[in-house]
C-alpha positions as CSV (number, residue, x, y, z in Angstrom):
1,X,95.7,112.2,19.4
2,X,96.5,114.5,22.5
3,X,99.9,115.2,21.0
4,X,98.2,116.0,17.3
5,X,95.7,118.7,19.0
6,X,98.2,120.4,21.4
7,X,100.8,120.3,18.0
8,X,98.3,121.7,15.6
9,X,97.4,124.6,18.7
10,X,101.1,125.8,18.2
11,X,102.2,127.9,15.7
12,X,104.2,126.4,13.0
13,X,104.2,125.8,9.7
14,X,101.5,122.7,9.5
15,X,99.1,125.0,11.8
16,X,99.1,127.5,9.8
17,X,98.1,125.5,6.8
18,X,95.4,123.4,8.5
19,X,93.9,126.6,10.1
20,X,93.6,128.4,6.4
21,X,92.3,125.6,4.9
22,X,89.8,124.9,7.7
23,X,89.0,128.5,7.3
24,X,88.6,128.3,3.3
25,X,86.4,125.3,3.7
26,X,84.2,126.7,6.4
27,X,83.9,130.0,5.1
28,X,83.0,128.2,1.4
29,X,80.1,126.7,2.9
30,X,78.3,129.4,4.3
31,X,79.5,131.6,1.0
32,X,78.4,129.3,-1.7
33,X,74.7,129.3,0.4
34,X,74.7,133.1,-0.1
35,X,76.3,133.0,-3.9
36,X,73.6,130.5,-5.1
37,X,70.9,133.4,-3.4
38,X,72.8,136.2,-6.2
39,X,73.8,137.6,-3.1
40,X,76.0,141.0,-3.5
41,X,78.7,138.6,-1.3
42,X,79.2,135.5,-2.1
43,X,81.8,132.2,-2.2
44,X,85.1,134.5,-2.5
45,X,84.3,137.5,-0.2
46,X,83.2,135.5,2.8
47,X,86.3,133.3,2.1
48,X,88.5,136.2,2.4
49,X,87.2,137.7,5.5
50,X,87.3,134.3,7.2
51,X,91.0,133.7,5.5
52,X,92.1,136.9,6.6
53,X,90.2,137.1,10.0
54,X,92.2,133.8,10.7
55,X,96.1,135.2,9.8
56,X,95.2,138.0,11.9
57,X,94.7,135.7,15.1
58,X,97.8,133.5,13.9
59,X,99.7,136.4,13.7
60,X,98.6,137.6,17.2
61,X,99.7,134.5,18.3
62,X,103.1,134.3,16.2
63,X,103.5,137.6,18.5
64,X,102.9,136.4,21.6
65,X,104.1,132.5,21.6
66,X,107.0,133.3,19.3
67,X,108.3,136.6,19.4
68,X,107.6,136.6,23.4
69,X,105.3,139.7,23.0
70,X,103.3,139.9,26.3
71,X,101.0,142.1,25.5
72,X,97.2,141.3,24.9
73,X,96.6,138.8,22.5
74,X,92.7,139.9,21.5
75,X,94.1,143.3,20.5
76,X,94.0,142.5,16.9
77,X,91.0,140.5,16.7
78,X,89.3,142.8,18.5
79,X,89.9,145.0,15.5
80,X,88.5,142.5,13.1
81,X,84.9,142.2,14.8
82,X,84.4,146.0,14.7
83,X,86.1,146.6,11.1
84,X,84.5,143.8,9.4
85,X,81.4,146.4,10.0
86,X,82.3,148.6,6.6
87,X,82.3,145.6,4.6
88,X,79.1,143.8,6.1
89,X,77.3,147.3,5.5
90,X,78.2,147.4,1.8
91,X,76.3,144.6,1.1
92,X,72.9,146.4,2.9
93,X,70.9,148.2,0.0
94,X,67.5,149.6,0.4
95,X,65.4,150.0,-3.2
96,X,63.2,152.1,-4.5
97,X,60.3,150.4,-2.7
98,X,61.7,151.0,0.8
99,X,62.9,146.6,0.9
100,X,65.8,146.1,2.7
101,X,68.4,143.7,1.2
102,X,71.6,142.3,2.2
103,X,71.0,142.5,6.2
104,X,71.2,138.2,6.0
105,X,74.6,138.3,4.1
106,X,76.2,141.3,6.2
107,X,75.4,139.1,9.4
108,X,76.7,136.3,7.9
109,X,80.1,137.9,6.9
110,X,80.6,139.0,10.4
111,X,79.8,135.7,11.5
112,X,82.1,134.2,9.0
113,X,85.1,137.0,10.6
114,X,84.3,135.5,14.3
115,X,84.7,131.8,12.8
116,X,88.1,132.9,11.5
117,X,89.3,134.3,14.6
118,X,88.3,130.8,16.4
119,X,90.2,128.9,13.9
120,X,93.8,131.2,13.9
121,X,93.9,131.2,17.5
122,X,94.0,127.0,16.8
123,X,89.8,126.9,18.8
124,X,88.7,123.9,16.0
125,X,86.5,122.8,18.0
126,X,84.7,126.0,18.5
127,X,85.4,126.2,15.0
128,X,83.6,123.3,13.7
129,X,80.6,123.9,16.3
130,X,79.9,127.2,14.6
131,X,80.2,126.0,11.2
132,X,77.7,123.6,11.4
133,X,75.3,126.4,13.6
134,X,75.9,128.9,11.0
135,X,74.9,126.8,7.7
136,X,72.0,125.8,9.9
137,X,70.8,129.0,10.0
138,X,71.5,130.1,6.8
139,X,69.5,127.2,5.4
140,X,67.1,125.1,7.1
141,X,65.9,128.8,9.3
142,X,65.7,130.5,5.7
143,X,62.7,128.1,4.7
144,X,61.3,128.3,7.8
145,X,61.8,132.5,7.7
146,X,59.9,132.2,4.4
147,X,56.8,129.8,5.9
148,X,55.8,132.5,8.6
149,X,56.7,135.6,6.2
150,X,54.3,134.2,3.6
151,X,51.6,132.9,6.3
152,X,51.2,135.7,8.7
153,X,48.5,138.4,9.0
154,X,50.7,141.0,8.5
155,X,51.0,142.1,4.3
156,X,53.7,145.0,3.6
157,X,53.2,145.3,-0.3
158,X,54.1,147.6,-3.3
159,X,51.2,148.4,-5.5
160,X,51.0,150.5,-8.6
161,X,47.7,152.4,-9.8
162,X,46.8,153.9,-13.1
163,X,45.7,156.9,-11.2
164,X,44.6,158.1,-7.9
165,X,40.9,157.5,-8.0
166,X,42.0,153.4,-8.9
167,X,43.8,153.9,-5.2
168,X,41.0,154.9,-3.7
169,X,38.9,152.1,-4.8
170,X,41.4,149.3,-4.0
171,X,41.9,150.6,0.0
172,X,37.6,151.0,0.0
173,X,37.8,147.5,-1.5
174,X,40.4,146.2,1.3
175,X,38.7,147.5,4.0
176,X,35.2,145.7,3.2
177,X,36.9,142.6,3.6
178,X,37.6,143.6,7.2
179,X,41.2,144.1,6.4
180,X,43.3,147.2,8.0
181,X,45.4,149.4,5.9
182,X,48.0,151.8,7.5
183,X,51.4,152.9,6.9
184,X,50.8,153.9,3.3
185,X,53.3,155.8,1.3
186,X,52.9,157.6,-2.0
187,X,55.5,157.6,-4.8
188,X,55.0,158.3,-8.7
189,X,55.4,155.2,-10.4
190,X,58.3,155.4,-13.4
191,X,56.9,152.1,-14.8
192,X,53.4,153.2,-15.3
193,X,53.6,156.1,-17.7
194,X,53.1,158.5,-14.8
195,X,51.0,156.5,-12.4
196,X,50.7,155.9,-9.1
197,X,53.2,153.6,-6.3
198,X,52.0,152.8,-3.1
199,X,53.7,151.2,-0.4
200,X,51.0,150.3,2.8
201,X,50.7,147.8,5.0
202,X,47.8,145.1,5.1
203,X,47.2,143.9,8.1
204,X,44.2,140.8,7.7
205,X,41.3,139.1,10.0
206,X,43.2,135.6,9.7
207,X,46.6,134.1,8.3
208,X,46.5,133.2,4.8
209,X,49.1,132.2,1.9
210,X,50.5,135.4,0.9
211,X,51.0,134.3,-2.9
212,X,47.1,133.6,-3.3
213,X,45.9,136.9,-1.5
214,X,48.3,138.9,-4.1
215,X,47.1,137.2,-6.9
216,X,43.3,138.2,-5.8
217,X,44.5,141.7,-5.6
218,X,45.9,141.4,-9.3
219,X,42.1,141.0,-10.2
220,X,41.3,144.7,-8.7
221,X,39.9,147.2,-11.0
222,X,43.0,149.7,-11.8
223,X,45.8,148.1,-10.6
224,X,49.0,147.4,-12.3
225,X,50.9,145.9,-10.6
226,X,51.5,144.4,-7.2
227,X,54.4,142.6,-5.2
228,X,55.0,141.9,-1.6
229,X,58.2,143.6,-0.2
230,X,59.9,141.0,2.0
């Protein structure tokens, strides 16, 4: 079994198919998790950044083991964890109503280039650890993420008003239920024939479910429409 390990470490032709497969499979998992979410990457990107991430530490080895290249052998991987930045912040967007997308994804394509280099230096152990830390994350965290998002005191929404005075009442309305209302920013509405958006933050007595309290809001005289931003 010693023998295998130290054999697949080495570069050669078997390696170097074991590592790229290890590093399709891996990267598959935490891509499909992020392609199922309609995710701007998804199964194929994060399998090329781990794919290539990994020939890029096999190569740095090929240099060093085969060619007798003494130089340092991070040189090139090094570049991967700083360049695989352009890529991770194509995937950020920020909408109309100031809500940040894509910052889950990015991290996870970075992640997904670190795994890579793990696996083309022959580190399948390391490998394999993160693997199973990172589609922990990705999943189990997310529903937990969600649970405290949608339980807290804390309420960023986007709200749209037929006009201003229909504002005014909803914040007089908010703040009789003891509620705080700060960070509000104004925006005409393209949806509402001319209306009013509003962007604020909500910030409640006690923790409630988030769904229910936007829902009450619906009922508010003048208001359109209403979503959290996440």
């Amino acid at each position: 079994m010693t023998d295998t390990i130290e054999y697949l470490r080495e570069v050669n032709t078997f390696s170097i198919i074991v590592r790229l497969t290890l590093a399709v499979i891996f990267s598959g998992i935490i891509g499909l998790e992020r392609g199922r979410k309609k995710r701007p990457a998804g199964l194929r990107t994060h399998i090329l950044v781990c794919v290539g991430a990994t020939i890029v530490m096999i190569t740095s080895q090929y240099i060093t083991d085969v060619l007798g290249n003494t130089g340092d052998i991070a040189r090139l991987g090094a570049q991967v964890i700083s360049g695989i930045g352009f890529l991770g912040a194509g995937t950020i967007i920020i909408d109309g109503k100031n809500k940040v997308k894509g910052l889950t994804t990015a991290a996870g394509l970075w992640s997904c280039a670190c795994m890579g280099l793990a696996i083309g230096i022959g580190f399948y152990e390391g490998a394999i650890i993160t693997c199973i830390f990172l589609f922990g994350v990705v999943t189990g965290l997310h529903k937990l993420d969600l649970y405290f998002q949608g339980n807290s005191k804390v309420i960023d929404i986007y709200a749209e008003f037929a006009d201003i005075s229909s504002l005014s009442d909803f914040i007089s309305n908010i703040k009789e239920t003891g509620a705080r209302v700060s960070d509000i920013e104004m925006k005409k509405s393209k949806e509402s024939g001319g209306g009013v958006g509003v962007i604020m933050t909500l910030k409640l007595l006690e923790k409630c479910d988030h769904t229910e309290y936007l829902i009450n809001l619906h009922k508010s005289r003048g208001i359109q429409f209403v979503e959290e931003i996440a």
